[in-house]
Steps between C-alpha positions, in 0.01 A plus 500: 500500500569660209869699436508837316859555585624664167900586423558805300812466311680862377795525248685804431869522300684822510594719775329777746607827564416729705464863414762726628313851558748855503580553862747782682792318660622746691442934510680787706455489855190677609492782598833580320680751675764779357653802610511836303781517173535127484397256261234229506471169354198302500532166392239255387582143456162338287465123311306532245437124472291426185484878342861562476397483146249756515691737726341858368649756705616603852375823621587714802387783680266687759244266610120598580270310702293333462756307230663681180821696442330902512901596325670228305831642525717224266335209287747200401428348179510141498854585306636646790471851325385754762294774470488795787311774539640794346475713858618203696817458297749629744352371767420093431649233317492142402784255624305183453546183282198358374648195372585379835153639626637805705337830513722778636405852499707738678407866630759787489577738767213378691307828693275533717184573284635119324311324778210324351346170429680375174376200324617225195241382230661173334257503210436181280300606264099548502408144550743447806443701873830719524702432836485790700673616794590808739719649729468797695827732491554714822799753490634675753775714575 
């Protein structure tokens, strides 16, 4: 009887690591839900694991299905300097810290005509799929 058992023997030296891909953490309750006059704030929580380094930009505004922001409303450099839409200035803002990964845009004197879908782009550059999410805003009197 002949024996072909064979041992394969491996060696590796250094470490593994996994890749950590952005993710959302947590995002305003949906639907969010406001009365007439008041304010909203809508409050992402992302990680962006590996790309912190590449962080580009966070946009928000009026989403559009089937998947893009139809009205970016404010962009967020990846300086924290934001940007809003001239005819949106009275009405939105930006209260969020990107160094601790927190997206916070807040809607003025919320009406009626306010309820939409509104969406957040984390953008990463070209090379990188942006994190994306929505919420749907419903106001009421």
């Amino acid at each position: 009887m002949i024996n072909n058992d064979r041992c394969l023997a491996i060696s590796f030296t250094g470490s593994i690591q996994a890749i950590v891909y952005p993710s959302i953490i947590s995002a305003p309750e949906k639907p969010t839900k406001a009365f007439t006059g008041h304010t909203v704030s809508l409050k992402w929580h992302y990680n962006s694991g590996d790309l912190k380094n590449d962080l580009f930009e966070v946009v928000f505004g009026i989403w559009k299905s089937p998947g893009f922001l139809k009205t970016k409303l404010i962009a967020v450099n990846s300086t924290g300097f934001a940007s809003t839409r001239s005819s949106y200035k009275s009405s939105v803002g930006w209260a969020g810290n990107l160094t601790s990964s927190v997206a916070v845009f807040e809607l003025y004197n919320v009406k009626l005509k306010d309820s939409k879908k509104y969406g957040i782009v984390v953008e990463y550059g070209l090379q990188h799929t942006p994190l994306t999410d929505t919420v749907q805003l419903q106001v009421g009197k």
